[in-house]
C-alpha positions as CSV (number, residue, x, y, z in Angstrom):
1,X,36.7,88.0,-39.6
2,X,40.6,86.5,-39.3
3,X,42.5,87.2,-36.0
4,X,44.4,90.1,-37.0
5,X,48.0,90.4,-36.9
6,X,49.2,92.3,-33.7
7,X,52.4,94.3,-34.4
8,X,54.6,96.5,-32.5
9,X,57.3,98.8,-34.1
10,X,60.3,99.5,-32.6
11,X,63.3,102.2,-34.0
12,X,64.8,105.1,-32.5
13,X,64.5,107.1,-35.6
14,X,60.9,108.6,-34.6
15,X,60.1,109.2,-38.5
16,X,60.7,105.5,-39.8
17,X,59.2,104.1,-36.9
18,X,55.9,105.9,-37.4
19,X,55.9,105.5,-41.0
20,X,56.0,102.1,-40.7
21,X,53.5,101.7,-37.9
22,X,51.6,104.4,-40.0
23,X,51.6,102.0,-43.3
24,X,50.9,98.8,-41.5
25,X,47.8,100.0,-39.5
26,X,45.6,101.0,-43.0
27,X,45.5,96.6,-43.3
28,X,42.1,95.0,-42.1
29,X,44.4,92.3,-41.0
30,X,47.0,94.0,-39.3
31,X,46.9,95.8,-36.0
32,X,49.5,98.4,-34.3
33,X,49.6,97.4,-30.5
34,X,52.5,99.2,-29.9
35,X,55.9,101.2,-30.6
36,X,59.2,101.9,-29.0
37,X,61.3,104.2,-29.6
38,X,64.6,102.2,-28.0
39,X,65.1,98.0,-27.1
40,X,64.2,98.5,-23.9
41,X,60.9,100.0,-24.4
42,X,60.0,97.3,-27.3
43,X,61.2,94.4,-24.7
44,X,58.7,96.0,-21.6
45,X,56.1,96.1,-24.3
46,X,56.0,93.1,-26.0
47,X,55.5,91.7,-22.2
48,X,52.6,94.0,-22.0
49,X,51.0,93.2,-25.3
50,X,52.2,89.6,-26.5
51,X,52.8,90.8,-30.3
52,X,52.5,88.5,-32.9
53,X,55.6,90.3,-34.8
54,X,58.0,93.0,-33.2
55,X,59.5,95.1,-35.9
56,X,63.1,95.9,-34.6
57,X,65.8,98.0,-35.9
58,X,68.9,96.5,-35.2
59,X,70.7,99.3,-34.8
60,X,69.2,100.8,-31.3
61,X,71.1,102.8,-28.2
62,X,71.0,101.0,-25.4
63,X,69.4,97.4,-26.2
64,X,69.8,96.9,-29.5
65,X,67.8,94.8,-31.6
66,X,69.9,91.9,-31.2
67,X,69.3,91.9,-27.1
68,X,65.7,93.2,-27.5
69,X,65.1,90.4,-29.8
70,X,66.7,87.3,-27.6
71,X,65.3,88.5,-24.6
72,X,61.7,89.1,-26.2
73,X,61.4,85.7,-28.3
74,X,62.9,84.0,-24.7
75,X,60.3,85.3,-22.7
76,X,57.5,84.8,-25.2
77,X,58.4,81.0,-25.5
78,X,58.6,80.3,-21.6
79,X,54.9,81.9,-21.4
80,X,54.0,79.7,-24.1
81,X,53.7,82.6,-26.8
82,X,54.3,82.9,-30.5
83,X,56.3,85.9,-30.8
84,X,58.4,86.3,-33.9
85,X,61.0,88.8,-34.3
86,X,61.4,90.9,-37.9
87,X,64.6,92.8,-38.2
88,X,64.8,96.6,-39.6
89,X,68.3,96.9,-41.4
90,X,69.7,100.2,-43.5
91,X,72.4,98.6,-45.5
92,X,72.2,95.3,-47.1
93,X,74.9,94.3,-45.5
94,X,74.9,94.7,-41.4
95,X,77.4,93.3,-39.2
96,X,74.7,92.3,-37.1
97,X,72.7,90.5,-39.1
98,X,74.5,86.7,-38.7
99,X,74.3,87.3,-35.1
100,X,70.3,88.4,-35.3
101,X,69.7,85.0,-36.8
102,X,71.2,83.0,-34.1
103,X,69.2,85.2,-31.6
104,X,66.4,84.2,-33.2
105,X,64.8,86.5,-35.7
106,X,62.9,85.0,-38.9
107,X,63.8,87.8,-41.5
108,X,65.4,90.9,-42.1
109,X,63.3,93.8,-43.6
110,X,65.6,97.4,-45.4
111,X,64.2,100.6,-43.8
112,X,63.5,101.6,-47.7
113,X,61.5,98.3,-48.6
114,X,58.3,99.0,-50.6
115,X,55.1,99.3,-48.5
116,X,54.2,95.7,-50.3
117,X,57.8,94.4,-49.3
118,X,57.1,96.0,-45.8
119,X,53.4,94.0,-45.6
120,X,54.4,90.6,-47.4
121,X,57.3,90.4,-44.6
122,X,54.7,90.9,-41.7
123,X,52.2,88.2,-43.4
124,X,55.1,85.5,-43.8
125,X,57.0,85.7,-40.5
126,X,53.5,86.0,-38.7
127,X,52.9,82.9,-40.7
128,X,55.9,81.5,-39.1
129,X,57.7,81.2,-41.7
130,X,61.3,82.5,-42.7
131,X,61.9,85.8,-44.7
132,X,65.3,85.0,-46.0
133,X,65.6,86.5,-49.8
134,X,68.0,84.8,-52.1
135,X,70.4,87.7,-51.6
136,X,70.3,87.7,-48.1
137,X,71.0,84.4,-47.5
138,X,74.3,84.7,-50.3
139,X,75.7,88.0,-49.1
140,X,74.8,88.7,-45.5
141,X,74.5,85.1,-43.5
142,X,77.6,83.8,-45.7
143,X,79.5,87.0,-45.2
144,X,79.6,86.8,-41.6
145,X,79.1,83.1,-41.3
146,X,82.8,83.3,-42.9
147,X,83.5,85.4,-39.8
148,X,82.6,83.0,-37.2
149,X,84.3,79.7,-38.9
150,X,85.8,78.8,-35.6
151,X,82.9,78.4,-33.9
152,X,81.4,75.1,-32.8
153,X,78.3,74.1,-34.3
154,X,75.5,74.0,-32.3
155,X,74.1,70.5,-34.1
156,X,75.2,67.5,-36.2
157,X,73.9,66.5,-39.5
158,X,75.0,62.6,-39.3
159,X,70.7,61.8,-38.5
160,X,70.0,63.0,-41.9
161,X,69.8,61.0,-45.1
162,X,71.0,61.8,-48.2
163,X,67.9,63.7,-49.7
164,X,67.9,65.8,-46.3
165,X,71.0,66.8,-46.9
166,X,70.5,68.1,-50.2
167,X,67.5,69.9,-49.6
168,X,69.3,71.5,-46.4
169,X,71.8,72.5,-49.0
170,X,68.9,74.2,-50.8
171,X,68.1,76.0,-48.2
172,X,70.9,77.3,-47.5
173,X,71.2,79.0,-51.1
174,X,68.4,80.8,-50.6
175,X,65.8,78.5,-52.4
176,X,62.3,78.5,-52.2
177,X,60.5,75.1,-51.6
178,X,59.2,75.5,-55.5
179,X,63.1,75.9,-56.5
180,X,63.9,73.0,-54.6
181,X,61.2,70.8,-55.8
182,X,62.1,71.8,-59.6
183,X,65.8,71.2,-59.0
184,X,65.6,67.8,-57.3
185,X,62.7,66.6,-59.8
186,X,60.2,65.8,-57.1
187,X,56.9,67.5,-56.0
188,X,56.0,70.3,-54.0
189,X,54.7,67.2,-51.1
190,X,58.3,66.2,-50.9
191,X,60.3,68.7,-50.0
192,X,58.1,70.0,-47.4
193,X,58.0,66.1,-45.8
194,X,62.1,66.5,-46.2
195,X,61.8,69.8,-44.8
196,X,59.8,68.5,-41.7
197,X,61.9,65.4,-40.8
198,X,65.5,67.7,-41.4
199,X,63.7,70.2,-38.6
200,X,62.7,67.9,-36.5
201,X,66.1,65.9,-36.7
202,X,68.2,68.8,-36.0
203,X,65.7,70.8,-33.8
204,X,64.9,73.6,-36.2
205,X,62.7,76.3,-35.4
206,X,62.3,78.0,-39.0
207,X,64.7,78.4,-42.7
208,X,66.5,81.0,-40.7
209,X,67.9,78.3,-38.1
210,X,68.5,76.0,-41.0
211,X,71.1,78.6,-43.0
212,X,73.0,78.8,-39.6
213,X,73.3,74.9,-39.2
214,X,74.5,74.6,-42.9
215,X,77.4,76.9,-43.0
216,X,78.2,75.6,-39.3
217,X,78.7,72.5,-40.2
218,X,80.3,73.1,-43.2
219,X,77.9,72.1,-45.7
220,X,78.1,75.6,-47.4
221,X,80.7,77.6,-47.6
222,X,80.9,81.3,-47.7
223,X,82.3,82.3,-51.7
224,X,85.5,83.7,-51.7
């Protein structure tokens, strides 16, 4: 049998948090090692358990999401873990959300997602892979990427080539390899061998890191 996915579900909000934890626990490959009812609890338990995917609602007292995220994905990568960090949001548009991404999380999840929304987020983020929907990438990471214009950014794209930069662009717009491949007129093989020299270029951890460096360094801009 596969290695089941370990979980842990953290949310103040007692009835979300054990619905979810509820939902996710009738899948042979999922398994419930945990909940929290606060950031500080999910962060002492993802120590104790090593998660493969925290479920966090942004929105906590205390630690928030945010903090409970950085300081669980830090502490998972200096013992040599691979912890990913899923964000629970209300509205689809949350202040936090720009600031989630550079703290690390690989997708945002709403609290009224469908329990096959709820399940295909665990699966690709466990996967390592980035759950950034089209309209998350266009209204929440440009919104408040348009709110942080005067930072620095944290890397520079002069390494890439041309093709890189396009299929950066891509990204950035919230398009699936399949949609970038179709677009560009090349196969499916190419834009993940783009994909893999861009990330290692610029030091990319997942899509999610990738949106940030575009609108950083200007290569997208927010719409007015």
């Amino acid at each position: 049998m596969p290695q089941r996915i370990r979980t842990l579900v953290a949310d103040d909000q007692a009835v979300v948090r054990t619905a979810f934890a509820g939902l996710l626990a009738t899948q042979p490959d999922i398994e419930v090692v945990a909940e929290a009812e606060d950031g500080a609890g999910a962060v002492q338990l993802a120590a104790e358990h090593r998660p493969d995917v925290v479920l966090l609602d942004i929105r906590m007292p205390g630690t928030n999401g945010i903090e409970a995220a950085r300081a669980i994905l830090d502490a998972s990568r200096a013992s040599g873990g691979t912890t990913k960090a899923l964000m629970l949001t209300t509205f689809g548009l949350d202040e936090y959300v720009y600031e989630a991404l550079a703290a690390g999380a690989s997708g945002f999840l709403l609290k009224d997602a469908t329990f096959p929304e709820l399940l295909h987020a665990v699966r690709v983020v466990a996967a390592g892979n980035a759950l950034l929907s089209p309209e998350i990438t266009q209204r929440m990471v440009a919104e408040f990427a348009r709110q942080r214009v005067t930072v620095p950014p944290r890397r520079s794209i002069e390494g890439l080539t041309g093709r890189e930069v396009e299929v950066l662009v891509l990204i950035a717009r919230g398009l699936s390899n399949a949609e970038i491949a179709e677009h560009l007129t090349i196969t499916d093989h190419t834009v993940k061998t783009h994909i893999n020299r861009l990330f290692a270029k610029l030091d990319l951890r997942d899509r999610a890191q990738a949106v940030i460096t575009a609108y950083e360094t200007g290569l997208v801009r927010p719409a007015p």
